[in-house]
Backbone and ligand atoms as CSV (ligand in chain L), in Angstrom:
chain,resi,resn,atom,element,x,y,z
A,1,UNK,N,N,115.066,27.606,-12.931
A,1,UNK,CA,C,113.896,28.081,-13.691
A,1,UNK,C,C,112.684,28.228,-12.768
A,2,UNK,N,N,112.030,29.143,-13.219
A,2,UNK,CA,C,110.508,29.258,-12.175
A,2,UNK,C,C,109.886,30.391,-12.796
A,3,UNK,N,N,108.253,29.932,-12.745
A,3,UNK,CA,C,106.982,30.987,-13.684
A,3,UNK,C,C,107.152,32.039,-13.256
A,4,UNK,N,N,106.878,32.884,-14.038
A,4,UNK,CA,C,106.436,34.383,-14.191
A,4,UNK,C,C,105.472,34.797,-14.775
A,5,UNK,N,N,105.025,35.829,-14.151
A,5,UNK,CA,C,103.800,36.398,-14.081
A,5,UNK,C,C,103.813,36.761,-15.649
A,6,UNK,N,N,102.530,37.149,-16.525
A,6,UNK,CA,C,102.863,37.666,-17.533
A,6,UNK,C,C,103.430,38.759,-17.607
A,7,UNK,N,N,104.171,39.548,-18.451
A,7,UNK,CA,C,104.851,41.156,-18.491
A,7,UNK,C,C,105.315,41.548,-20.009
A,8,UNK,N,N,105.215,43.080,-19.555
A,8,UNK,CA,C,105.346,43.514,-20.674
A,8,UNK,C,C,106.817,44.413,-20.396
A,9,UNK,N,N,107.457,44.055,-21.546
A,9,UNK,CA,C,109.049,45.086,-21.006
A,9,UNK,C,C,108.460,46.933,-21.612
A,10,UNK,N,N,108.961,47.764,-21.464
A,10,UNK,CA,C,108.584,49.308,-21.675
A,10,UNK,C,C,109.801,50.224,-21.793
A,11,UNK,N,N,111.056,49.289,-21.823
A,11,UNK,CA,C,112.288,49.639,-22.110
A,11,UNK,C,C,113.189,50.570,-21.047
A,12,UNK,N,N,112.328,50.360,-19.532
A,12,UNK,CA,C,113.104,50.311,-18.657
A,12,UNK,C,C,112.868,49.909,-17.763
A,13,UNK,N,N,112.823,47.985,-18.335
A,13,UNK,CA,C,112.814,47.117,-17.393
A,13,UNK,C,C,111.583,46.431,-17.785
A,14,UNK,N,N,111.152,45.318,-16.810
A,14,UNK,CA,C,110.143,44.534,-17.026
A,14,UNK,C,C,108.884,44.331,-15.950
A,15,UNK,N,N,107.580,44.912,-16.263
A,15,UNK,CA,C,106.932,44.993,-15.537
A,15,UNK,C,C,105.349,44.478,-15.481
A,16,UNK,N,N,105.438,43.822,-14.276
A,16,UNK,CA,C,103.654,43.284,-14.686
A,16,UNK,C,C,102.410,43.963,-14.669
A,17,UNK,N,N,102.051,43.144,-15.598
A,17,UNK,CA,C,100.524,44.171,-16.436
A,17,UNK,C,C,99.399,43.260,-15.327
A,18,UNK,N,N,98.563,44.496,-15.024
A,18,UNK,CA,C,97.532,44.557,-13.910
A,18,UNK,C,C,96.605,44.423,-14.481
A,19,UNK,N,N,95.918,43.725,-14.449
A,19,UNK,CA,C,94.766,43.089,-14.672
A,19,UNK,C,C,93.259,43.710,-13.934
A,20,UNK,N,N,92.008,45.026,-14.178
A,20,UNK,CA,C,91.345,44.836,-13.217
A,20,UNK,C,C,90.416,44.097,-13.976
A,21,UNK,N,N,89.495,43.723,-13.583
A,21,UNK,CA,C,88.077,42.966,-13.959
A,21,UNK,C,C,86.833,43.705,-13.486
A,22,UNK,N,N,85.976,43.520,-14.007
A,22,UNK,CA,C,84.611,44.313,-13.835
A,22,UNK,C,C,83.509,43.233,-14.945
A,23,UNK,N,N,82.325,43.673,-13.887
A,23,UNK,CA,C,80.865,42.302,-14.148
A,23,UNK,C,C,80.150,43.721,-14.806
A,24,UNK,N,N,80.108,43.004,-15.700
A,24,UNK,CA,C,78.684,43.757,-16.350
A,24,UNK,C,C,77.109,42.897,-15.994
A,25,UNK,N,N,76.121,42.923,-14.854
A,25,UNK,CA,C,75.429,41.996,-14.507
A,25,UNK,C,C,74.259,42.316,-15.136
A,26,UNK,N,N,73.647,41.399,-16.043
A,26,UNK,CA,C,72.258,41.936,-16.670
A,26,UNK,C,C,71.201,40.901,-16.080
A,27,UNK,N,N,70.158,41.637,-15.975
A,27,UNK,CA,C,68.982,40.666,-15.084
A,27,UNK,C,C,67.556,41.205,-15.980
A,28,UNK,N,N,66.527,41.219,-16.520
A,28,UNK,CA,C,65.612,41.338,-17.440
A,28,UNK,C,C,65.857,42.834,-18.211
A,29,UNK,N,N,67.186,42.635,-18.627
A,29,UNK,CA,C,67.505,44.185,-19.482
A,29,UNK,C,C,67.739,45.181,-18.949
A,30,UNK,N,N,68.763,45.234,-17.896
A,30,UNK,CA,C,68.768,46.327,-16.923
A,30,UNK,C,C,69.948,45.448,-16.548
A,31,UNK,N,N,71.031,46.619,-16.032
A,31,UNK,CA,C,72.903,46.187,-16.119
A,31,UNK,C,C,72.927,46.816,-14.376
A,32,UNK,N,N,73.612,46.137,-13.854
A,32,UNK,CA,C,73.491,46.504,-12.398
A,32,UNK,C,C,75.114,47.733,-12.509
A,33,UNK,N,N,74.613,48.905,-11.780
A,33,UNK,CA,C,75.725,49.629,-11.563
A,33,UNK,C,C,75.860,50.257,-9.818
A,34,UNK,N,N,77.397,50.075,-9.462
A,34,UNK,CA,C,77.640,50.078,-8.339
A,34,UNK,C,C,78.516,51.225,-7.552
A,35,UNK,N,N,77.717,51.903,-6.707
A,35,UNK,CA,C,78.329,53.413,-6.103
A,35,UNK,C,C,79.461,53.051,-5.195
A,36,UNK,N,N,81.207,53.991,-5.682
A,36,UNK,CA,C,81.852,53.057,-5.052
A,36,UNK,C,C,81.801,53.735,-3.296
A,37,UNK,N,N,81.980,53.593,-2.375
A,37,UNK,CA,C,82.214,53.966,-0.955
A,37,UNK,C,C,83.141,54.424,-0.532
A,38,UNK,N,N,84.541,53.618,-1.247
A,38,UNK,CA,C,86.077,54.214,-1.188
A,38,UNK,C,C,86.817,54.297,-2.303
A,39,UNK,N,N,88.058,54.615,-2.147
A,39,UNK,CA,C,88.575,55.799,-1.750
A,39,UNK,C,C,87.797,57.518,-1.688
A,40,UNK,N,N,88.221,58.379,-0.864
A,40,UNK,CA,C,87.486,59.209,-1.004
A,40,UNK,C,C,87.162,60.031,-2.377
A,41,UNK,N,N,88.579,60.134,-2.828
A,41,UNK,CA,C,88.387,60.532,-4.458
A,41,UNK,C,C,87.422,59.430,-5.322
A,42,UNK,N,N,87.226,58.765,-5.074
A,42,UNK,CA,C,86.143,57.656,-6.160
A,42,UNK,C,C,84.801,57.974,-5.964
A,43,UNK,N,N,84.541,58.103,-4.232
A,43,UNK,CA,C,83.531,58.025,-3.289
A,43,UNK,C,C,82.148,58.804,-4.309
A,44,UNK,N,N,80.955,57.542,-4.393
A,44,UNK,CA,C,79.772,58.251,-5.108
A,44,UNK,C,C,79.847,58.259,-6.806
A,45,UNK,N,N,81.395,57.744,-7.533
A,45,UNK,CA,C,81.516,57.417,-8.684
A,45,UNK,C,C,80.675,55.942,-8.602
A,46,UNK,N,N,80.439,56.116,-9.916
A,46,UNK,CA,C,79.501,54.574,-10.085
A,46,UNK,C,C,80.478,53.723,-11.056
A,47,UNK,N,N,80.398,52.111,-10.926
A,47,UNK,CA,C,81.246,51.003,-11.745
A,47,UNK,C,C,80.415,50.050,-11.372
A,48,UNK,N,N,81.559,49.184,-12.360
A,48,UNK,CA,C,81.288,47.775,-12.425
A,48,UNK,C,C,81.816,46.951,-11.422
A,49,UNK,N,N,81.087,46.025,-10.975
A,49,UNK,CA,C,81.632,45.574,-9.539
A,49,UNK,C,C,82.965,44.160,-9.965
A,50,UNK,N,N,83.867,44.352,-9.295
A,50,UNK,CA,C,84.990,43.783,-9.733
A,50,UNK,C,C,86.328,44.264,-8.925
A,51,UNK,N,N,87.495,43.817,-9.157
A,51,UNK,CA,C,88.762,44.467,-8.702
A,51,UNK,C,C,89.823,43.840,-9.329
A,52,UNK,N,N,90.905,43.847,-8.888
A,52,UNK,CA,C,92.342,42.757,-9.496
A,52,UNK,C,C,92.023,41.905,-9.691
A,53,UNK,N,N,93.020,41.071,-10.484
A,53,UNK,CA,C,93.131,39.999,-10.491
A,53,UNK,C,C,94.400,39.421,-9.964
A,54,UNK,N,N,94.251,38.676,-8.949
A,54,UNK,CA,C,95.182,38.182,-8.098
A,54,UNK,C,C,96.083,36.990,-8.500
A,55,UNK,N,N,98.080,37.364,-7.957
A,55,UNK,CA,C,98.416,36.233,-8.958
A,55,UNK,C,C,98.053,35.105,-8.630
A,56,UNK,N,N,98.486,34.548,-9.809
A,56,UNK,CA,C,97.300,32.853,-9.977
A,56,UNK,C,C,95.886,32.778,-10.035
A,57,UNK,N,N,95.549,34.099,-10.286
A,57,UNK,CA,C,93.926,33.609,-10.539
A,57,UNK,C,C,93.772,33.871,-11.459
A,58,UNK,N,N,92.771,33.396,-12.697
A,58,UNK,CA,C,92.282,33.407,-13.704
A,58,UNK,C,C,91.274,34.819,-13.885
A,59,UNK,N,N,91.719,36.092,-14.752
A,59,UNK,CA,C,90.223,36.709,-14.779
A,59,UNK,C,C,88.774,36.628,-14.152
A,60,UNK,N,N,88.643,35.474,-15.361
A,60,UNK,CA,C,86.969,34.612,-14.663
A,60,UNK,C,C,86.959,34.233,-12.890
A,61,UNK,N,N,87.812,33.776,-12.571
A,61,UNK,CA,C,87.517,33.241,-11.533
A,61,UNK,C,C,87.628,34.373,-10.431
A,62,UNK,N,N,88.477,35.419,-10.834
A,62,UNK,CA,C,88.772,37.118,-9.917
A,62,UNK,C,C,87.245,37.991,-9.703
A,63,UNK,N,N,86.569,37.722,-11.078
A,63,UNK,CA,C,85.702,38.380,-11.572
A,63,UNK,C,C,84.318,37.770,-10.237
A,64,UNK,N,N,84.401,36.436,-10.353
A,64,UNK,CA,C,83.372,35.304,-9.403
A,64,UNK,C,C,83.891,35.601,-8.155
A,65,UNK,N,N,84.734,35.857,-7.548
A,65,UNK,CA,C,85.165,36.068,-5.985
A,65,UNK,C,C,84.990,37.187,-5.943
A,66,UNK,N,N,85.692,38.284,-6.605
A,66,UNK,CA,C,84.825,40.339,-6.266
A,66,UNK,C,C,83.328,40.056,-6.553
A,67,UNK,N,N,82.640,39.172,-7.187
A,67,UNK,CA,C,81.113,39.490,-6.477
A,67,UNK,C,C,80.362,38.697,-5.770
A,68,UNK,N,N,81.063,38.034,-5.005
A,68,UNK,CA,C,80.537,37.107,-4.119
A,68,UNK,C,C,81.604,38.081,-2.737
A,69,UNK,N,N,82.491,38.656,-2.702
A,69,UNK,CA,C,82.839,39.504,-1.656
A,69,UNK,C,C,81.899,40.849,-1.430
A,70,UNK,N,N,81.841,41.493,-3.047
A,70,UNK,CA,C,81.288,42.613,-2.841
A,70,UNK,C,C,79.645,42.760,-3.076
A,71,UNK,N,N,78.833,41.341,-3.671
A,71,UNK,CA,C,77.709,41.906,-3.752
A,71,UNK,C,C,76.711,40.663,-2.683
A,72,UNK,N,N,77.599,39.233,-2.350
A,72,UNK,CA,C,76.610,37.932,-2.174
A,72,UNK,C,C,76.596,37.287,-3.382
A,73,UNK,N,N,76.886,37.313,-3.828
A,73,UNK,CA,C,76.145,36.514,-5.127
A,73,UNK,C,C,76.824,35.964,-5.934
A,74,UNK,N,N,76.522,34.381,-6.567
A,74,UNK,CA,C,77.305,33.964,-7.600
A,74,UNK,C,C,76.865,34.402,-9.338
A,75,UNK,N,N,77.908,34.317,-9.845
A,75,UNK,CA,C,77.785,34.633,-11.029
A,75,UNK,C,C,77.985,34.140,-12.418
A,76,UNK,N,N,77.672,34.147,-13.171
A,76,UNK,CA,C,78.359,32.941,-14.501
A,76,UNK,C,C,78.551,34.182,-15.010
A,77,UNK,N,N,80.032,34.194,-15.665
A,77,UNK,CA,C,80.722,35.223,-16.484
A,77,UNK,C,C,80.315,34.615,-17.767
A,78,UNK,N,N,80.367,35.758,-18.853
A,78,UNK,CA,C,79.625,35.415,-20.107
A,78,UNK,C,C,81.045,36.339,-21.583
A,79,UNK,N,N,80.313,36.867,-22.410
A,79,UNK,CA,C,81.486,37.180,-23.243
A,79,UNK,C,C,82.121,38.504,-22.600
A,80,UNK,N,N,83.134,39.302,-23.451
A,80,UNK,CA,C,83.458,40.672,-23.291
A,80,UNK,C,C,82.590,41.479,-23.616
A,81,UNK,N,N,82.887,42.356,-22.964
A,81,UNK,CA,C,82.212,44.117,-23.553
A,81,UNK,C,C,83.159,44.980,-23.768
A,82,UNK,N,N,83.298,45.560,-24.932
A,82,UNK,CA,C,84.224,46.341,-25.227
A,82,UNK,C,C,85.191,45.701,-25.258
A,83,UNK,N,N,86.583,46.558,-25.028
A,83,UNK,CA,C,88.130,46.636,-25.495
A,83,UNK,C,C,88.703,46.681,-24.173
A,84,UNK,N,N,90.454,46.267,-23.800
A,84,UNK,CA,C,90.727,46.774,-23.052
A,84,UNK,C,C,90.733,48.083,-22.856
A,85,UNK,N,N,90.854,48.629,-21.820
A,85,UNK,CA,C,90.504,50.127,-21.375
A,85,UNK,C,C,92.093,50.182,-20.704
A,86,UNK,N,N,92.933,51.299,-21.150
A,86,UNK,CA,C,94.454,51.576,-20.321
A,86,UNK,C,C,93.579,52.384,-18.788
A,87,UNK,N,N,94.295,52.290,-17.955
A,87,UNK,CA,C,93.636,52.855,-16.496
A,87,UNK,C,C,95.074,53.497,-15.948
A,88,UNK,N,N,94.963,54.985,-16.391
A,88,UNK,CA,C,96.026,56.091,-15.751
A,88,UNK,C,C,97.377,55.227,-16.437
A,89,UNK,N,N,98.473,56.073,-15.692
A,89,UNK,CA,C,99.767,55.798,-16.024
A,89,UNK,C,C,100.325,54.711,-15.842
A,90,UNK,N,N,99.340,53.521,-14.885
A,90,UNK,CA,C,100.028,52.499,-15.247
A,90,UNK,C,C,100.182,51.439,-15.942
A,91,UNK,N,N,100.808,50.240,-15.834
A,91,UNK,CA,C,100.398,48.915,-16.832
A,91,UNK,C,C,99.140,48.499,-15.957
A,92,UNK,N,N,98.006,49.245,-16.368
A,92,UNK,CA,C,96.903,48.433,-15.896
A,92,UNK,C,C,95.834,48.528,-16.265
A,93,UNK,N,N,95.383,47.386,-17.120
A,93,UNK,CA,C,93.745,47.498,-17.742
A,93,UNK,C,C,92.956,47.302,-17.032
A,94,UNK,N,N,91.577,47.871,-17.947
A,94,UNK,CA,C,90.303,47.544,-17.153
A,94,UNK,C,C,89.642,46.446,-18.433
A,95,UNK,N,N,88.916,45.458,-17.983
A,95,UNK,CA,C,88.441,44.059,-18.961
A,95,UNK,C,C,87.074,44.101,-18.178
A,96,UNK,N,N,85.562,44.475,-19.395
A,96,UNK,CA,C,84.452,44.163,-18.688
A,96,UNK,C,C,84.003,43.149,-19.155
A,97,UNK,N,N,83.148,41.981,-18.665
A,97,UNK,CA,C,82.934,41.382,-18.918
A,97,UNK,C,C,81.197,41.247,-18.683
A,98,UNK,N,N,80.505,40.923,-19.697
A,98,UNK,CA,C,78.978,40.083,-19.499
A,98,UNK,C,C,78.653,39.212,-18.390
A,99,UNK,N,N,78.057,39.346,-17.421
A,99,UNK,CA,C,77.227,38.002,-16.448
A,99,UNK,C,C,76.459,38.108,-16.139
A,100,UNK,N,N,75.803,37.026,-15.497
A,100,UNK,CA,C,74.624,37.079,-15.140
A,100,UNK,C,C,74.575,36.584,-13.685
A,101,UNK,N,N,73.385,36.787,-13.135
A,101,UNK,CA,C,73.399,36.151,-11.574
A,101,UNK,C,C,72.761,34.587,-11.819
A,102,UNK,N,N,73.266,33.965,-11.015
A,102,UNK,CA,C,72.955,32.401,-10.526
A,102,UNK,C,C,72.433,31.776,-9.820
A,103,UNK,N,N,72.323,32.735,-8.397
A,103,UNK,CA,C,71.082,32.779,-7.389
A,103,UNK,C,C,70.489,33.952,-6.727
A,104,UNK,N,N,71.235,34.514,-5.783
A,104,UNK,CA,C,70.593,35.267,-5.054
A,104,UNK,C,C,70.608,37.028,-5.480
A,105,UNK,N,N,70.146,37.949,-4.942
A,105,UNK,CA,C,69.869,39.365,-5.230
A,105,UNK,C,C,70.990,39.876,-4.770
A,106,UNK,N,N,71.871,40.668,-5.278
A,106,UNK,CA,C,72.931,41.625,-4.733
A,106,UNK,C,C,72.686,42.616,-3.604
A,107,UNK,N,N,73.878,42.122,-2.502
A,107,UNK,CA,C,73.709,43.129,-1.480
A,107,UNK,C,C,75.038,44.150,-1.699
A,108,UNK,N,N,74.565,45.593,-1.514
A,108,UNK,CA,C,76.077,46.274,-1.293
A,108,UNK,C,C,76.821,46.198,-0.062
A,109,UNK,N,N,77.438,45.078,-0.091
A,109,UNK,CA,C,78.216,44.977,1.237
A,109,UNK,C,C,79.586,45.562,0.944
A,110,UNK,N,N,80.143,46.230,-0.240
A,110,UNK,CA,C,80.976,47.143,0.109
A,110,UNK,C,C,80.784,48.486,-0.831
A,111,UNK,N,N,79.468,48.611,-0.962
A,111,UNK,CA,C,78.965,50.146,-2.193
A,111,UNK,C,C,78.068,50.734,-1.405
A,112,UNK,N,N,78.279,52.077,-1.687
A,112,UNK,CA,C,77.297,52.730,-0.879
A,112,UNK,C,C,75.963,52.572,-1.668
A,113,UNK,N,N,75.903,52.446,-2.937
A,113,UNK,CA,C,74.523,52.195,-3.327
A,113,UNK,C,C,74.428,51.014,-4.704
A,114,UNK,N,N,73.364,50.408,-5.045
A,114,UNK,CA,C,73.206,49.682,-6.344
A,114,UNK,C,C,72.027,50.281,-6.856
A,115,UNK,N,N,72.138,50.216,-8.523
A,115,UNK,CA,C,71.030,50.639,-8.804
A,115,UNK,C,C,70.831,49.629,-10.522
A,116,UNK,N,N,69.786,49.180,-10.637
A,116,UNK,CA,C,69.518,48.334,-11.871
A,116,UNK,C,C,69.128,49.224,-13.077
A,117,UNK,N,N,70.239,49.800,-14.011
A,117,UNK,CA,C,69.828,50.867,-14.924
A,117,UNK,C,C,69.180,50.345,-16.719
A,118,UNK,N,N,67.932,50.615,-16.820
A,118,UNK,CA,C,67.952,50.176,-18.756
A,118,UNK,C,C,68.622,50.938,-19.148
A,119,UNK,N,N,68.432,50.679,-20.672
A,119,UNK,CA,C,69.550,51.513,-21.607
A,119,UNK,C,C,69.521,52.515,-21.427
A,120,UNK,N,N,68.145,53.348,-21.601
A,120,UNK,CA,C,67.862,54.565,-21.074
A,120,UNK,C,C,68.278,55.306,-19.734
A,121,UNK,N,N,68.922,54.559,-19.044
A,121,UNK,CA,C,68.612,55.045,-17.348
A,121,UNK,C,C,70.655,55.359,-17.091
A,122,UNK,N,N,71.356,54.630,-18.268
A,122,UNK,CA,C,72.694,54.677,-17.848
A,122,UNK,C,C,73.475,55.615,-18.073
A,123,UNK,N,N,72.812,57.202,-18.267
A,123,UNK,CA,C,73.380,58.234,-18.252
A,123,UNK,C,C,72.772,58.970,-16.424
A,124,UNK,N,N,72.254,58.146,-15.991
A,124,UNK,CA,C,71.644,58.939,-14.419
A,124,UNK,C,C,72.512,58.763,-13.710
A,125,UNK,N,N,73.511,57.912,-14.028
A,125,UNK,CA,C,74.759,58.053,-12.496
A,125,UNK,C,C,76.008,58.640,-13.298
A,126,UNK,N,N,77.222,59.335,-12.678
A,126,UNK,CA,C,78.181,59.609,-12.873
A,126,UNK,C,C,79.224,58.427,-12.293
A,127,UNK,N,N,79.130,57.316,-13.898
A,127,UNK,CA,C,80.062,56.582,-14.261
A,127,UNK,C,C,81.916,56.625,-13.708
A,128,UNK,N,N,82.572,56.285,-13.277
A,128,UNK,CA,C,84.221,56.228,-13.784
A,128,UNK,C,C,84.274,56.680,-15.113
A,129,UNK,N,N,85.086,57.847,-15.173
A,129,UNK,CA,C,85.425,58.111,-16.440
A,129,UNK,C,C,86.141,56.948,-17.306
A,130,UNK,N,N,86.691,56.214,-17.097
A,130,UNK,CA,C,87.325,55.173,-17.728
A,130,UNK,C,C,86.370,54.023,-18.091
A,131,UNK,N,N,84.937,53.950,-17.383
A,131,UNK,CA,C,84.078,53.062,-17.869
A,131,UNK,C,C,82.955,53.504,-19.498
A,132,UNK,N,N,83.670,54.864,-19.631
A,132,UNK,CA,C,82.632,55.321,-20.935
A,132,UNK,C,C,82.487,54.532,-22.073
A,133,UNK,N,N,83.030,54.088,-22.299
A,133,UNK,CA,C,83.271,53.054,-23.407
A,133,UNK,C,C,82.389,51.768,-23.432
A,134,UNK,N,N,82.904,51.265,-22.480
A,134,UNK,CA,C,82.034,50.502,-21.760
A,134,UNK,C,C,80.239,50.747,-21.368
A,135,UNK,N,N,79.878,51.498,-20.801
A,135,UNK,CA,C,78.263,52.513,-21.104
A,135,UNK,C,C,77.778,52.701,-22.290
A,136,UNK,N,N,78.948,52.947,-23.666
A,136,UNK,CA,C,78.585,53.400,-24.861
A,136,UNK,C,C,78.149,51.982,-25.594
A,137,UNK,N,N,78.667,50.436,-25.040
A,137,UNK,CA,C,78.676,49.370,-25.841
A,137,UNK,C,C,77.431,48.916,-24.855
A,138,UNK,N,N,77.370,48.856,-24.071
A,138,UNK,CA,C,75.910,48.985,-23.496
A,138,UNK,C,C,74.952,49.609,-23.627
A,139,UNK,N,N,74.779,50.519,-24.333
A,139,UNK,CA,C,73.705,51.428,-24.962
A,139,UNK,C,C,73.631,50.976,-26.647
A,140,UNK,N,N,74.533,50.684,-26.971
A,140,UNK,CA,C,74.276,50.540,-28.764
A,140,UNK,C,C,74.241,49.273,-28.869
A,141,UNK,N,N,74.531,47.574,-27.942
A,141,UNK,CA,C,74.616,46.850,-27.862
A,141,UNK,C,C,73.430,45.987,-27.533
A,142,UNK,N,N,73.513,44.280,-27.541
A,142,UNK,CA,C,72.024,43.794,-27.374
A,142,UNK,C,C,71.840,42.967,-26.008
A,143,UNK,N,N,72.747,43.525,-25.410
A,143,UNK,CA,C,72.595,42.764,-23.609
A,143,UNK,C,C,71.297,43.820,-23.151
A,144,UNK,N,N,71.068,44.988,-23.093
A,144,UNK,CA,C,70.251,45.572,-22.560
A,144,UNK,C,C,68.700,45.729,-23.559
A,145,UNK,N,N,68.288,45.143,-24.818
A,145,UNK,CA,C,67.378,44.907,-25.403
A,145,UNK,C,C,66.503,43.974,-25.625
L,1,8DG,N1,N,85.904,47.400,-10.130
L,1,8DG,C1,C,86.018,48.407,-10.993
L,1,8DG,N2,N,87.109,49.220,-10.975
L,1,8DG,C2,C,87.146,50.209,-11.877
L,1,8DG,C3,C,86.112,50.407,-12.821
L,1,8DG,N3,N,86.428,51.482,-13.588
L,1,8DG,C4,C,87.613,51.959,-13.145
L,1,8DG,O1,O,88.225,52.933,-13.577
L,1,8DG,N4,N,88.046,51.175,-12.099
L,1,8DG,C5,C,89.282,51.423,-11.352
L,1,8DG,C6,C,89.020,52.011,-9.987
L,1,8DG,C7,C,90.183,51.493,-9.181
L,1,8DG,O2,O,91.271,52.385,-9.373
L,1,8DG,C8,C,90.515,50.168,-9.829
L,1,8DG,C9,C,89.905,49.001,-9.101
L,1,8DG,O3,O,90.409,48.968,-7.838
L,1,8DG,P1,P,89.611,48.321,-6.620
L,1,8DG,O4,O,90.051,49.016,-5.391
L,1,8DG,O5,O,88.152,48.244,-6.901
L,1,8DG,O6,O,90.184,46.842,-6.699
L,1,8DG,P2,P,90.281,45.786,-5.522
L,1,8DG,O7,O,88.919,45.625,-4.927
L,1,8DG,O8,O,90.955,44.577,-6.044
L,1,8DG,O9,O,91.241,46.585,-4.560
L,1,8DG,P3,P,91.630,46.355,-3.063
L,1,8DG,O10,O,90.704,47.289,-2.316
L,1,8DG,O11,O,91.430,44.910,-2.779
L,1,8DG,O12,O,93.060,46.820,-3.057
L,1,8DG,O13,O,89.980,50.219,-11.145
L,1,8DG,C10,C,84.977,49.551,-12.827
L,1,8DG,O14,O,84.021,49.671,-13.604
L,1,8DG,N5,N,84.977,48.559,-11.895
């Protein structure tokens, strides 16, 4: 006997469901959004700063290491936003989550740019199409009010 990852069978075969994570970071009503650098197809799309979740790590704790890699900074993760989001053809969601910062100011040490958007301001970047949902619960929602 020995653990396994969680999975979902799809009826040909059994395969593990990918986990990404993404910080929704709010700081006096204004959600930090992050220009990605790579891949070239992404390059200049804007997201939520985050990535996998690696096996054995907990969401939360995936969520606290992608922004202390990608921005400096610690973070206290807070509730969900939105729904899972399916991401392309594979078993792999996107999960955003509420946080906040804990100490220091975000550096883009791997984005080409950051920008602190109000409610009003989060139609000025061209989002990941897969984060719309996510933008839409941030605009009708009370993290940014
Ligand atoms: N972090 C993040 N990824 C997103 C968002 N929206 C969205 O479609 N994605 C997609 C883009 C990528 O295909 C995937 C995340 O991959 P990634 O390359 O950032 O993850 P990672 O840092 O763990 O990857 P790696 O470079 O270590 O392999 O999820 C979002 O808001 N935040």
């Amino acid at each position: 006997m020995h653990a396994e990852r969680p999975s979902l069978s799809d009826g040909r075969g059994t395969h593990a469901l990918r986990v990404i994570v993404g910080a929704a970071i709010v700081a006096e009503r204004k959600v930090l959004a992050c220009a990605r650098a790579h891949p070239p197809e992404l390059a200049g799309m804007w997201e939520f700063p985050g990535g996998k979740v690696e096996p054995g790590e907990s969401e939360t704790g995936a969520l606290v290491r992608e922004c202390l890699e990608e921005l400096g900074v610690r973070i206290a993760v807070g509730d969900r936003i939105g729904d899972d989001i399916p991401l392309g053809h594979r078993r792999t969601v996107l999960k955003i989550f509420a946080a906040r910062l804990v100490d220091a100011q975000p550096r883009a040490l791997e984005h080409a740019a950051l920008r602190w958007l109000a409610a009003d301001e989060l139609d000025d970047v061209p989002w990941l199409p897969a984060d719309a949902p996510i933008v839409a619960a941030l605009r009708a929602g009370p993290w940014l009010r």
